[in-house]
Structures are given as structure tokens and as C-alpha cells.
VOPAGU-2260 file (C-alpha; in pm, 1 decimal, decimal comma):
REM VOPAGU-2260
SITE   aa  ch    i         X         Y         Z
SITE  UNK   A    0    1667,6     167,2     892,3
SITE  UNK   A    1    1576,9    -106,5     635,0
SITE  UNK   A    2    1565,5    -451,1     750,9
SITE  UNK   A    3    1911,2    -627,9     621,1
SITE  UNK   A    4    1760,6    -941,9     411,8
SITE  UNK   A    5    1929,1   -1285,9     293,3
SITE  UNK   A    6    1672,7   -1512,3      57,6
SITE  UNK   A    7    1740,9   -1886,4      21,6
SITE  UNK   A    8    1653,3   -2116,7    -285,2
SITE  UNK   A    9    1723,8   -2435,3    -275,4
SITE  UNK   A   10    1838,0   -2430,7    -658,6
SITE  UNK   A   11    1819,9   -2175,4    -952,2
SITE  UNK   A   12    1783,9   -2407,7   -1286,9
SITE  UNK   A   13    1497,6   -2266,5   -1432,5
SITE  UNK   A   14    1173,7   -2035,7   -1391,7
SITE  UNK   A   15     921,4   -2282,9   -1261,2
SITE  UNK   A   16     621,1   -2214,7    -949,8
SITE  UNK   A   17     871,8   -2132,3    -726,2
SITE  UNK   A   18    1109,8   -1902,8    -833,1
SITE  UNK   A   19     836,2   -1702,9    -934,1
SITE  UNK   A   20     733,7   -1675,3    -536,9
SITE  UNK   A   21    1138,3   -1571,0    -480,4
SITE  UNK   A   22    1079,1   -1337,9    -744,7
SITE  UNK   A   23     866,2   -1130,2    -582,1
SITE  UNK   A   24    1105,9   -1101,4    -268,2
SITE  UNK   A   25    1369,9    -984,9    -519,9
SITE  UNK   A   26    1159,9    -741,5    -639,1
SITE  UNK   A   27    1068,9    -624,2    -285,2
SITE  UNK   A   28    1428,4    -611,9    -180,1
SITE  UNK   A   29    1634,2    -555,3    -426,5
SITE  UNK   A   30    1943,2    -517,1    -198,5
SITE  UNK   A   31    1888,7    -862,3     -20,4
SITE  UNK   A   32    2192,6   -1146,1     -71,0
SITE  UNK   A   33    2102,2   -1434,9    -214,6
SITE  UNK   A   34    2227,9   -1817,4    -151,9
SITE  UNK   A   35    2142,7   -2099,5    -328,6
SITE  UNK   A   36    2307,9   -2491,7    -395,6
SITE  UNK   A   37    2310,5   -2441,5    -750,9
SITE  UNK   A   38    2270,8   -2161,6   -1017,7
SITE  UNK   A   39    2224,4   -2230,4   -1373,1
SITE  UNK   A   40    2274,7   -1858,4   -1496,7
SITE  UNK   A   41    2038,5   -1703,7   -1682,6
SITE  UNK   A   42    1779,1   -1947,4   -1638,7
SITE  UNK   A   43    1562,1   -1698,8   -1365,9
SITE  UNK   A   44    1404,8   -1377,5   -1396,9
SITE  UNK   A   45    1618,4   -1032,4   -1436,1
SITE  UNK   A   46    1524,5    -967,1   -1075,7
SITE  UNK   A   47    1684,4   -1275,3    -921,4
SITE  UNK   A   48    1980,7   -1302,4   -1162,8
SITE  UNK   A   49    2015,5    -919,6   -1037,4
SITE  UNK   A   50    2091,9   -1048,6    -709,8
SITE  UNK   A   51    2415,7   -1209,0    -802,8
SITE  UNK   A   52    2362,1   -1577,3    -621,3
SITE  UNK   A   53    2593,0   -1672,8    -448,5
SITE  UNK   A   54    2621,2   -2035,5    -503,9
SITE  UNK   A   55    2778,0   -2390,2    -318,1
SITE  UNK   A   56    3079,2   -2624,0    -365,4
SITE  UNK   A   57    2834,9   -2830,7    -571,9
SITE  UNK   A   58    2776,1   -2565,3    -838,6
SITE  UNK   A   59    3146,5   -2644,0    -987,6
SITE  UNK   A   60    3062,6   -3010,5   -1051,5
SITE  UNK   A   61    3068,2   -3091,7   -1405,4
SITE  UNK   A   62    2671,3   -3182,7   -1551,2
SITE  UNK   A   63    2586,4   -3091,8   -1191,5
SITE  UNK   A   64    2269,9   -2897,5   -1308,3
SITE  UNK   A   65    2153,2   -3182,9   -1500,9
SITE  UNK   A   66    2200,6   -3473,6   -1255,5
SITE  UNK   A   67    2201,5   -3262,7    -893,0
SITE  UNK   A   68    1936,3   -3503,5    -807,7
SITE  UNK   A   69    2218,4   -3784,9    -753,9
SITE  UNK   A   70    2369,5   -3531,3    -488,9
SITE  UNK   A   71    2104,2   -3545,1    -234,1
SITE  UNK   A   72    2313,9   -3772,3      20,9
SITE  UNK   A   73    2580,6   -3470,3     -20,6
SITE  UNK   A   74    2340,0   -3170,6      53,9
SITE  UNK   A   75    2303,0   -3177,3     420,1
SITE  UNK   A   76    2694,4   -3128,4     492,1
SITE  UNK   A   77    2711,8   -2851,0     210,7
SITE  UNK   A   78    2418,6   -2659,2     379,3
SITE  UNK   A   79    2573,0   -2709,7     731,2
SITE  UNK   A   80    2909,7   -2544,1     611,8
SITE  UNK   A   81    2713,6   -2196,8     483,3
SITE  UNK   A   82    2760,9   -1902,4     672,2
SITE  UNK   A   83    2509,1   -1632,2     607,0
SITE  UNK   A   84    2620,5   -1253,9     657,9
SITE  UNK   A   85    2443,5   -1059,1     968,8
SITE  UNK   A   86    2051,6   -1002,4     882,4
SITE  UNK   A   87    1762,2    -922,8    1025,9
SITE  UNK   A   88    1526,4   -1153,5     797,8
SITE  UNK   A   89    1650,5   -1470,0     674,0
SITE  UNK   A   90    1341,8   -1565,2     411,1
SITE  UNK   A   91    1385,3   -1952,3     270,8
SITE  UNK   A   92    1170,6   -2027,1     -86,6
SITE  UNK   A   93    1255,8   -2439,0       5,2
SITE  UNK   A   94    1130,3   -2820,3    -102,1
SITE  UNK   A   95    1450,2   -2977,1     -19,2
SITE  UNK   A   96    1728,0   -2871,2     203,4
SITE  UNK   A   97    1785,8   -2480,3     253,6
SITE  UNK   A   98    1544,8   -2405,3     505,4
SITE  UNK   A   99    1822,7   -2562,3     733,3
SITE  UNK   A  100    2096,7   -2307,0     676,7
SITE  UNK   A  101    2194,2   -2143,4    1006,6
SITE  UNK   A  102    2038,4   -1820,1    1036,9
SITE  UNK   A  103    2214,7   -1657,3    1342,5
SITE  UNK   A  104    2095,9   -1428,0    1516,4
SITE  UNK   A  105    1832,1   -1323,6    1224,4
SITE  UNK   A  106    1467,5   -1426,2    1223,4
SITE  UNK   A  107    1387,0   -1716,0     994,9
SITE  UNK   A  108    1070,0   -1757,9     784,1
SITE  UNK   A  109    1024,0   -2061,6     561,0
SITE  UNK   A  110     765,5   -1995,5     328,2
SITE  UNK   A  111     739,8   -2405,3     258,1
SITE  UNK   A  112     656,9   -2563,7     -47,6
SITE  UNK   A  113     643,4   -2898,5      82,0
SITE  UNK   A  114     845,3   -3115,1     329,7
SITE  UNK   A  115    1127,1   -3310,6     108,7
SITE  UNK   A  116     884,4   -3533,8    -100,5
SITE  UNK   A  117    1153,1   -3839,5    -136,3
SITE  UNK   A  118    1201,2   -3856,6     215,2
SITE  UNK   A  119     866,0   -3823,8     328,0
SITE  UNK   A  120     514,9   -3857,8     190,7
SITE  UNK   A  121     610,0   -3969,7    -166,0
SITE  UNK   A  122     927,6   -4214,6    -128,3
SITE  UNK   A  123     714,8   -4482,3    -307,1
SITE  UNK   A  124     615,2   -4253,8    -616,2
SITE  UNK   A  125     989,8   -4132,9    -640,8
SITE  UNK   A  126    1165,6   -4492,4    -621,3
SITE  UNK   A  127     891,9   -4719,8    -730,7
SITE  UNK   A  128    1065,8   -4987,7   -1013,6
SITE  UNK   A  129    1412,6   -4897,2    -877,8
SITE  UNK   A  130    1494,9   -5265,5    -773,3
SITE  UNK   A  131    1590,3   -5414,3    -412,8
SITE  UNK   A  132    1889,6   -5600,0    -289,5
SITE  UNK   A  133    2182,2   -5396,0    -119,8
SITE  UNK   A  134    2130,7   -5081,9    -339,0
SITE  UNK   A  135    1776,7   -5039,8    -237,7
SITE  UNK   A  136    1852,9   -5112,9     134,1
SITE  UNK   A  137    2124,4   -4798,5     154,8
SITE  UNK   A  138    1925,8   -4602,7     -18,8
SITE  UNK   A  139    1624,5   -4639,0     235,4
SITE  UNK   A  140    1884,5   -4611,7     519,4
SITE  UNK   A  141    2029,7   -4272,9     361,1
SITE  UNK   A  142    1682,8   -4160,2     323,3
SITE  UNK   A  143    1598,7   -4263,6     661,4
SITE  UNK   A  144    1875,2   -4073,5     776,6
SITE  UNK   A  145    1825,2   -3751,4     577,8
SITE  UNK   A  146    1464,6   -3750,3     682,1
SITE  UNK   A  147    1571,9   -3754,4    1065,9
SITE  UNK   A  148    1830,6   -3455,7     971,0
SITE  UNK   A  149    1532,4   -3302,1     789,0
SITE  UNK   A  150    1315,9   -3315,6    1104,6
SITE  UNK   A  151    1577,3   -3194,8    1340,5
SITE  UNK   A  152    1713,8   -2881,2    1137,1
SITE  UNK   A  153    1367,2   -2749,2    1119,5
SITE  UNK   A  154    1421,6   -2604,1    1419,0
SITE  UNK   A  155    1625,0   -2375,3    1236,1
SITE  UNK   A  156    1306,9   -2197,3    1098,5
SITE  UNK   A  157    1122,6   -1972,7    1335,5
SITE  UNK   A  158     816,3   -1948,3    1151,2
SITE  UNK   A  159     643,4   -2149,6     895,7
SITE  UNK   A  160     446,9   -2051,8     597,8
SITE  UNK   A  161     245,2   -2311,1     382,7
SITE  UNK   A  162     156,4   -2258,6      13,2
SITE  UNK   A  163    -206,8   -2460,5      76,0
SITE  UNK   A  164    -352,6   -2628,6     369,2
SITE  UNK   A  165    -215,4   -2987,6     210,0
SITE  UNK   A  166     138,6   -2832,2     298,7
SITE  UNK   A  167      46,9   -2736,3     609,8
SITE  UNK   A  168    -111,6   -3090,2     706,0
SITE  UNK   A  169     254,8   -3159,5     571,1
SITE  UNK   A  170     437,7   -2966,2     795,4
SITE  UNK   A  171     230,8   -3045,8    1103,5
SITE  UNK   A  172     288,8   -3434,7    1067,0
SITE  UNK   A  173     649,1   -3443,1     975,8
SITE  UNK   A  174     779,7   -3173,0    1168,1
SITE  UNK   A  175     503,2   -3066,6    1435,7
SITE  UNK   A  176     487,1   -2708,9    1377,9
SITE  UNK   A  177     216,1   -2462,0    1323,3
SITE  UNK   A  178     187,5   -2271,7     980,2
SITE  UNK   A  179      -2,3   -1989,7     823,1
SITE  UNK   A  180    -135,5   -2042,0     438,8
SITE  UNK   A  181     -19,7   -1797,9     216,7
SITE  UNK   A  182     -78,0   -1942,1    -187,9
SITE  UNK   A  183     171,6   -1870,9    -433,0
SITE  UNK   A  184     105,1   -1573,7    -692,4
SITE  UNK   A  185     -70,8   -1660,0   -1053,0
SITE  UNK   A  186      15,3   -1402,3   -1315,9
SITE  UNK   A  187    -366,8   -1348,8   -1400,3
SITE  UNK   A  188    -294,8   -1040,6   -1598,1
SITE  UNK   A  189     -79,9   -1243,6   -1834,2
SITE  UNK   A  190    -268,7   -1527,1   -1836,7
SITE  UNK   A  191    -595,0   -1404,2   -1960,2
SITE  UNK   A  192    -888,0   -1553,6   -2201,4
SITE  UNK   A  193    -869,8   -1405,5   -2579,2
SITE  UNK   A  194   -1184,4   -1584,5   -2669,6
SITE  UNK   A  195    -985,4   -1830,5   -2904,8
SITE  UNK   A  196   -1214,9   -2107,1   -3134,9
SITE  UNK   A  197   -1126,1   -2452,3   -2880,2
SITE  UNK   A  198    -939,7   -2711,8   -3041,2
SITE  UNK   A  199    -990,9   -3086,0   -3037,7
SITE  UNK   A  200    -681,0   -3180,2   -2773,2
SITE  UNK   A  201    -629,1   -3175,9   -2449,1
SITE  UNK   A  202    -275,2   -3014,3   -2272,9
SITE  UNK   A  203     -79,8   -3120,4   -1986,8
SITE  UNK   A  204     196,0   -2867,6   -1884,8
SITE  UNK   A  205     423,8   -3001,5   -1599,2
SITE  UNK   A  206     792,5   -3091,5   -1557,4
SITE  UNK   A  207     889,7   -3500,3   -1601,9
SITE  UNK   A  208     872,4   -3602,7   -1268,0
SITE  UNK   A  209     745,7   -3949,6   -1151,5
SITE  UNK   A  210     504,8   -3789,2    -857,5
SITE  UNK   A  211     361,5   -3590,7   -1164,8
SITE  UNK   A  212     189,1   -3874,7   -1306,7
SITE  UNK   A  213     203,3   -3764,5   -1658,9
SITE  UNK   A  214     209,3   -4191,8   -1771,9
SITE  UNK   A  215    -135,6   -4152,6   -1654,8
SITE  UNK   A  216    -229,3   -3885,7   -1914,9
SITE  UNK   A  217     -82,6   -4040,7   -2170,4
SITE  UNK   A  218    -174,6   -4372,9   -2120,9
SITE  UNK   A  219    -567,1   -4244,1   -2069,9
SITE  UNK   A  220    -504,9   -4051,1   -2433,5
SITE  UNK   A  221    -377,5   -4329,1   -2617,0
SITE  UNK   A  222    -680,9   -4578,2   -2492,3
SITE  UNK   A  223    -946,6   -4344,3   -2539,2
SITE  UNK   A  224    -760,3   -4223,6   -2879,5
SITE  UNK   A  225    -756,6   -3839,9   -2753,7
SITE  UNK   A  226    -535,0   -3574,6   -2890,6
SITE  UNK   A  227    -306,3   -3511,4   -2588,5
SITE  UNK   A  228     -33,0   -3246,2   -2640,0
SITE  UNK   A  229     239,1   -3211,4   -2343,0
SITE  UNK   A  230     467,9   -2938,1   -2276,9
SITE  UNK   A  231     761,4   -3004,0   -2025,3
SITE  UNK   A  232    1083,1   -3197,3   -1945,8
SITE  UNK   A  233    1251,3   -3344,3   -1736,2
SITE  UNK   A  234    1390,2   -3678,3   -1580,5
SITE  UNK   A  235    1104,7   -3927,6   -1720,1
SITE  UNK   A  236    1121,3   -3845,2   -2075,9
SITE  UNK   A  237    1194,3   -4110,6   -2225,2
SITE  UNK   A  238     986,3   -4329,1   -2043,9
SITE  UNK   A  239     673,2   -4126,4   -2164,3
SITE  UNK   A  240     788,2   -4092,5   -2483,3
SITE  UNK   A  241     874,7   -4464,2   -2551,9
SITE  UNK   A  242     477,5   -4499,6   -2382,7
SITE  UNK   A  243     323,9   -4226,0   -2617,6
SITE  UNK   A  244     133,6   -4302,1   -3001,6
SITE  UNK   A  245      67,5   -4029,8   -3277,5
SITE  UNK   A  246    -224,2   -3866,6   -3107,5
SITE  UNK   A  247      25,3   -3751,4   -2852,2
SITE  UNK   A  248     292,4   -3479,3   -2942,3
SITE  UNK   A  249     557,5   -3356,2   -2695,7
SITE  UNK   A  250     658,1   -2981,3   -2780,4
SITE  UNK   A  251     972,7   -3006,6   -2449,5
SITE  UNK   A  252     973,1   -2642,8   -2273,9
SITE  UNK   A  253     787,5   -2387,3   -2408,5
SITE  UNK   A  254     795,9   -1986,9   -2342,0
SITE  UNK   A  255     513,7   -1873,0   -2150,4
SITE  UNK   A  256     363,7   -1761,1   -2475,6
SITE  UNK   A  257     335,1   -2097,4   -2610,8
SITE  UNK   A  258     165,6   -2205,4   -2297,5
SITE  UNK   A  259     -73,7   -1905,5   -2263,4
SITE  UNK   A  260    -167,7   -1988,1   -2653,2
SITE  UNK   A  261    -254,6   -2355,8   -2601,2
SITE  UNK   A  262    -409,1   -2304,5   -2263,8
SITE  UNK   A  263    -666,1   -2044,1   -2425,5
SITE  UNK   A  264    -747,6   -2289,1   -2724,4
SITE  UNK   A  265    -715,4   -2664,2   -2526,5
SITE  UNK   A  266   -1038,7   -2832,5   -2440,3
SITE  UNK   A  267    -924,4   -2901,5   -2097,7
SITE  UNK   A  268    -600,6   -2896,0   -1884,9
SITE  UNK   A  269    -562,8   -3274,7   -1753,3
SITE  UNK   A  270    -383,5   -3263,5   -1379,0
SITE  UNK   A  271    -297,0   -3634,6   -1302,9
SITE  UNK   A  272     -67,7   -3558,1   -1008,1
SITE  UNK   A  273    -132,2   -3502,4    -654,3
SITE  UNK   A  274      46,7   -3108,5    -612,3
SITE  UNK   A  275     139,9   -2946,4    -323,3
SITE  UNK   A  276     -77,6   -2669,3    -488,4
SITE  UNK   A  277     -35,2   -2651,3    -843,6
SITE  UNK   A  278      -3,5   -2300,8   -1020,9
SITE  UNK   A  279     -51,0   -2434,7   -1372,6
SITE  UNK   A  280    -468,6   -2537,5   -1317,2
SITE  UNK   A  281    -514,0   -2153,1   -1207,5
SITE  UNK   A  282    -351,7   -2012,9   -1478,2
SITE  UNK   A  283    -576,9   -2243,3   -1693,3
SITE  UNK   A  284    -871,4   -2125,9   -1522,9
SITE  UNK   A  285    -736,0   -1757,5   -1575,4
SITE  UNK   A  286    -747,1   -1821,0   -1937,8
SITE  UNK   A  287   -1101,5   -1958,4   -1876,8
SITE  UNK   A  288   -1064,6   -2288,5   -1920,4
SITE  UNK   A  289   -1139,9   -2598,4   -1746,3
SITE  UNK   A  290    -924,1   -2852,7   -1533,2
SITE  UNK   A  291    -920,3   -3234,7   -1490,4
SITE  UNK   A  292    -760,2   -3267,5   -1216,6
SITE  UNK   A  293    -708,7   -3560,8    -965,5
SITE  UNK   A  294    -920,6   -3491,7    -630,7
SITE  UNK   A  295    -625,0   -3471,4    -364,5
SITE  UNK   A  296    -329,1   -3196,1    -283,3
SITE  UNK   A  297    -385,0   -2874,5    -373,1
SITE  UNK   A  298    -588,0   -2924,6    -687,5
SITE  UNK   A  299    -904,1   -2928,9    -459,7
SITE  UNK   A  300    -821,4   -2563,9    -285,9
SITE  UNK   A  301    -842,7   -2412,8    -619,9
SITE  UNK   A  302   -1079,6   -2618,9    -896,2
SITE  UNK   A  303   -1420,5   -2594,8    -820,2
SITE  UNK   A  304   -1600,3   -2905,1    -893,0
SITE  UNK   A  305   -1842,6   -2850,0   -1178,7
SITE  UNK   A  306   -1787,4   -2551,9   -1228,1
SITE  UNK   A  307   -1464,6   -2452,8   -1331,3
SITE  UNK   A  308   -1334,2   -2819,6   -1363,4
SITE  UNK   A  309   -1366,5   -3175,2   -1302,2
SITE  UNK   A  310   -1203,6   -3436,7   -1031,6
SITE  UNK   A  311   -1149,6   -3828,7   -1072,3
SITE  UNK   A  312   -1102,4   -3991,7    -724,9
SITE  UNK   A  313    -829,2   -4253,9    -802,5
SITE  UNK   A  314    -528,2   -4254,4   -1021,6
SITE  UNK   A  315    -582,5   -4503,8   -1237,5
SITE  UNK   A  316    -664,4   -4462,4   -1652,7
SITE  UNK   A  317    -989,4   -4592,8   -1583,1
SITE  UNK   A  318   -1116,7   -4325,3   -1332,9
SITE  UNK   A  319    -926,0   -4045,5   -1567,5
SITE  UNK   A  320   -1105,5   -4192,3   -1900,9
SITE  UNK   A  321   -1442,9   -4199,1   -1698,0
SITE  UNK   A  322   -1387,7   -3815,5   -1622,8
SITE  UNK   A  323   -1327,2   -3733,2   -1947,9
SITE  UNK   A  324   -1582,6   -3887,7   -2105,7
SITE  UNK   A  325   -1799,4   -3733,8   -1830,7
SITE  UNK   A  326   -1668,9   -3401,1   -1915,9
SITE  UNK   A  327   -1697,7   -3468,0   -2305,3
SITE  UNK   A  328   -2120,1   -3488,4   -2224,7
SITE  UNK   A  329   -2133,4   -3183,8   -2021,1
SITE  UNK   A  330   -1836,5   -2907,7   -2116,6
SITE  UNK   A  331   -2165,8   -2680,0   -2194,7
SITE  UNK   A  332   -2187,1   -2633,0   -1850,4
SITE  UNK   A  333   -1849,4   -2470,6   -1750,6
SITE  UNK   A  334   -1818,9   -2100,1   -1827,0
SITE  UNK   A  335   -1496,1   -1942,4   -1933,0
SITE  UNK   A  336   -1615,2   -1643,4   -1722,6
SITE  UNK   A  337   -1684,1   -1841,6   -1362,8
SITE  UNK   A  338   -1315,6   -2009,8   -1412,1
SITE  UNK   A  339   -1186,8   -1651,5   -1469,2
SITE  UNK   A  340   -1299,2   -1521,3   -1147,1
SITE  UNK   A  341   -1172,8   -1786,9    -961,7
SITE  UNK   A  342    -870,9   -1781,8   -1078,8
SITE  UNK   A  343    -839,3   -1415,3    -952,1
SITE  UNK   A  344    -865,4   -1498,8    -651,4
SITE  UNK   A  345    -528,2   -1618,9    -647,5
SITE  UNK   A  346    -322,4   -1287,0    -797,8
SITE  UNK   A  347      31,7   -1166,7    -768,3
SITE  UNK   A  348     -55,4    -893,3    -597,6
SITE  UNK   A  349    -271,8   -1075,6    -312,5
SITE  UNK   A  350      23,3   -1319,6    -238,3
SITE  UNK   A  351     278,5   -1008,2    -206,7
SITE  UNK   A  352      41,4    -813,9      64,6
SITE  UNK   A  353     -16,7   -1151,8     218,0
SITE  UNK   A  354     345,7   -1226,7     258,0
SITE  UNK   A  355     533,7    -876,9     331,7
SITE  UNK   A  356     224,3    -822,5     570,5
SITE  UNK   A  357     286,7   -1113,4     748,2
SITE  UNK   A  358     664,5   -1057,0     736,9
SITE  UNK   A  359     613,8    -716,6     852,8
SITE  UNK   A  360     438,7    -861,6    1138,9
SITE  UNK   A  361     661,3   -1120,6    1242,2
SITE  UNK   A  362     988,8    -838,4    1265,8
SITE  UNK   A  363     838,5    -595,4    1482,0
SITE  UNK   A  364     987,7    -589,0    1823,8
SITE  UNK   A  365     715,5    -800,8    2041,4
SITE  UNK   A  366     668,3   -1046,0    1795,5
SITE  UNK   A  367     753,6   -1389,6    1932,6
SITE  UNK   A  368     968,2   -1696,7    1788,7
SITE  UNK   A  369     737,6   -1983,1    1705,4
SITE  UNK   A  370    1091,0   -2197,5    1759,3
């Protein structure tokens, strides 16, 4: 008898790192119900739309899926009032709040992307400049108290999986538990080298978020007087934008195409941020090119220093500028081809035996409960 499935998402707003990790679980189990806060439709794959979502309370706000951010403090009581259908496998794809649905009787895998970054290890990088006084002391109380509700509903999840050994440092400290590493799939067939002349710019591809660090790139480009182009969106934009001068161009969201194009013909993919593991400096590498990256978070369990990219050891425009210039003298000696094979290492179809296999384990009969 097939295993009845549920999948959880925490929200469905567009085709990022992550839904591309519940799209293989669609794929696999094409039956399976899905739940999710939010839905923006037709913003995932064919596989997950396929699934029908079924969606919260919060999804018939009006502007909700531009401004669901505001709604954190309302999450936990949403999620609490969810009622899943019988199952055998309850799989959560979660950053934020779905891993604590109540799965029954079913067993519960988290595959983890990171523990809720405002409540935990990046507070400061989401709130910095925000102001004090009486609005700045609730919000640290209702983040005090959602991080305590955080840390007691993980005990919802049975077992853990990590996408890189920073998340499972992660999950250790905040919630004590034990995790295997499984790292997310990179579309290396798509994103492939074509041997394209390199251009004189250098590409950042990343949503708007403050952890994300993308001032840092642009404020680097505009000293040193780089070419910087920068595809994304999101909540900062118009802080960057307002920071930006004409060597910098913003193209917003672009198709994978677009990306695949400039990451074949960019000098280098900067990486300013500190990632939980970043999927955008592999498929970079898969088109053979190399990475900037800052030397924390999962940047350093994929780029190989000197070979198929560079690190700078402190976030500051200083340290970035040094790298580049550093990489400017010597970007003879990183080959296309060694960045290729590295970034194979991290395929599509090496995540999906990874995961079902360790799934597959984890439902048999005599498997034991971590929680």
C-alpha cells in the first residue's frame, strides 16, 4: 500500500531555493495533500500548483502576499488551528512556522532550512535602523515570545533534516536536536557553461532582503567604479536603489533564462550574505564561473577557495573591494571546468536519492522517533 503523504510549505509566492526542494516531493508523490499559509497561484512549478494547496485564513487578506511579513505575530495561532487528514508521512519544506502543524499520529520529517532567522540568529540584521522606544520593546517581547513557541513546537517534528552543516549547528543550538545533512538540488543540467566571451560586470542574483547584504555589493561597486548588475526584488528596494550610481543596473526578477545568460557571461557572482546554503553560487559554478562569496554559512560547504571562487572574511566594503581586486590579478587561475565539477556534486538527482532514501528509512516499521 502506498504511504498516504501531506507536504507543508510555509508559503507559495514564488519559485525560489525552496520550492524547488518541495518540488521534487510533488513530483515523487503526486497524490500527496498539500498545506501551506499562503498561495499566490501560479507563482510555483506545474507540479506543486498540481497539488491544489490548500491554503490558511490569512490567504483571504487583501495585499496579504505582498506584506505577509507584518503577520508573523498572527502565524502561530493560524498553524495551531490546522488539522491535517490521516497520513503516514507528514514532510515539512519550513524557515518559519509550519514545521509546527500537528501531525497526529503520522511521522514527521522537517527537512529544515533554517531555524526562524528573525527570532533567532539574525534579529539584529532583520531590525537593525528600526528605532526604539515602546514599538521596539513589543516587538522584542513578541519575538521573544514566538521564539519560545518556536522552541517548544519543535517537538512536533520527529526527525530533522539540515540543508548544510551551518543549519544543523542551527538546529542543535536553538532547539537541541540531532539532524542529518541532506543539500538542496542544483539544476546542473540547466545550468551549464556555453563557453560565452566574459563581460566586464559583475552579477548578484538574490531576493531584497536585509540578511542578504546586497548594500554591500553595491556600495563596494560604486567605490571601486565596477559594473555591478543585480537581478531580484523584494522588501529593500528602494533602499538599494536610492544607494546605487550608473554603473549599477537593476533588471527586478528575471526568468531562469536571463539568469543562466548572465551567469555564463559575468566575471564573477558576488555573495555578500551569510546563507543558510545558498543555491545561486552552485549554479554559478555549474555555468563555470567563479564566486565571491563572504567566508561564513553555507557559502564555505560549496566554494572552494581558489579554485572555483574567492572568500572575504568580514562584511565590510573594504574586505569585499580587497577581494575583488585580489581576484581582478589572478582570475587566470580559476578554470571554468574545476567549478563545473564541483558544482555536480550537488545535482537534483543526488538530493532526491538522498532524501526518499532517508525517508524510506525512517517509515519502515523498527525505525525509531528521534522525538
Amino acid at each position: 500500500m502506498d504511504a498516504r503523504v501531506v507536504l507543508l510549505h510555509d508559503w507559495l509566492t514564488g519559485m525560489r531555493g525552496g520550492e524547488k526542494c518541495l518540488e521534487a516531493a510533488a513530483l515523487r508523490w503526486p497524490s500527496a495533500k498539500l498545506f501551506t499559509l499562503l498561495h499566490k497561484r501560479g507563482s510555483v512549478s506545474e507540479p506543486i500548483e498540481r497539488l491544489q494547496p490548500w491554503v490558511s485564513s490569512l490567504d483571504r487578506l487583501p495585499g496579504v502576499h505582498q506584506h505577509y511579513r507584518y503577520l508573523l505575530p498572527l502565524m502561530p495561532a493560524v498553524v495551531g488551528a490546522m488539522r491535517l487528514p490521516p497520513a503516514d508521512l507528514v514532510l515539512s519544506f519550513s524557515h518559519c512556522v509550519i514545521k509546527a502543524v500537528d501531525p497526529g499520529r503520522a511521522t514527521h520529517v522537517c527537512y529544515c532550512f533554517t531555524p526562524m532567522r528573525y527570532v533567532w540568529h539574525m534579529r539584529e540584521a532583520y531590525f537593525a535602523g528600526r528605532g526604539g522606544g515602546v514599538k521596539s520593546w513589543i516587538r522584542d517581547k513578541l519575538l521573544d515570545a514566538l521564539r519560545d513557541w518556536d522552541r517548544s513546537t519543535a517537538e512536533r517534528v520527529h526527525h530533522f533534516i539540515a540543508i548544510s552543516r551551518t543549519v544543523q549547528q542551527r538546529i542543535r543550538e536553538c532547539y537541541n536536536r540531532d539532524s542529518v545533512v541532506i543539500y538542496p538540488p542544483v539544476d546542473t543540467t540547466y545550468y551549464t557553461p556555453d563557453h560565452s566571451q566574459r563581460d566586464d560586470f559583475y552579477l548578484v542574483v538574490s531576493a531584497f532582503a536585509p540578511y542578504k547584504r546586497l548594500d554591500l555589493a553595491i556600495e563596494t561597486a560604486r567605490r571601486l567604479g565596477r559594473r555591478l548588475v543585480v537581478i531580484g526584488a523584494g522588501q529593500d528596494e528602494a533602499r538599494l536603489k536610492a544607494q546605487s550610481t550608473n554603473t549599477i543596473e537593476f533588471l527586478g526578477w528575471q526568468p531562469d533564462a536571463v539568469i543562466r545568460d548572465h551567469l555564463r557571461r559575468c566575471k564573477a557572482l558576488l555573495f555578500p550574505g551569510e546563507e543558510d546554503f545558498g543555491i545561486v553560487p552552485v549554479e554559478a559554478m555549474a555555468c563555470g564561473t567563479p564566486v565571491i562569496a563572504f567566508g561564513r554559512g553555507g557559502a564555505t560547504e560549496t566554494v572552494v577557495d581558489g579554485v572555483t571562487g574567492a572568500f572575504f572574511a568580514e562584511q565590510t566594503p573594504d574586505c569585499l573591494a580587497s577581494a575583488i581586486e585580489t581576484f581582478e590579478r589572478n582570475a587566470d587561475r580559476y578554470d571554468p571546468a574545476a567549478a563545473r565539477r564541483r558544482a555536480e556534486a550537488f545535482a537534483g538527482s543526488r538530493y532526491e536519492a538522498e532524501l526518499f532514501g532517508t525517508i524510506d528509512s525512517l517509515l519502515r516499521p523498527n525505525a525509531r522517533r528521534a522525538a
